[in-house]
C-alpha positions, 0 to 999 in steps of 0.5 A: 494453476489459473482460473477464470473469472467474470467481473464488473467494476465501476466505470472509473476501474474500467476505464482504467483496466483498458489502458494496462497492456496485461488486464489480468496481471493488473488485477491479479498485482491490485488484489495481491496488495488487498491481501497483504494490506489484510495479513498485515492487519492480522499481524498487528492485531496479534500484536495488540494493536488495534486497526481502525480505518481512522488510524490507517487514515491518520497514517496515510496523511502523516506519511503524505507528508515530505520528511524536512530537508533538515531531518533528511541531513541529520539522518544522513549524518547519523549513517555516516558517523555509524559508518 
């Protein structure tokens, strides 16, 4: 079952909504992420973890950046000898 909507969004989204071929499968793929981005938080928080907007920040900056070349070939050695 679909339903029908009517939105606004800022002019930046708009611009980009017209150039996806398929505007209601962007929409639909961008809030599906919303949501899973929430039932994770959920998971967590019964977990005992707390999620704050300064921990997803920090994340997002720690996983920004390149994992070392030499850390990427000692994993790789790790999965050989486990092989």
């Amino acid at each position: 079952m679909t339903a029908k909507r009517s939105i606004s969004v800022p002019d930046d989204v708009a611009q980009w909504l017209d150039g996806q071929r398929n505007v209601s499968a962007a929409i639909t793929a961008a809030v599906r992420a919303q949501m899973a981005g929430t039932q994770l938080d959920e998971v967590l928080r019964r977990a005992g973890i707390e999620v704050t907007d300064a921990g997803k920040a920090r994340w997002r900056d720690r996983l920004a950046t390149p994992i070392p070349d030499e850390a990427l070939a000692e994993g790789q050695r790790l999965l050989d000898e486990a092989a």
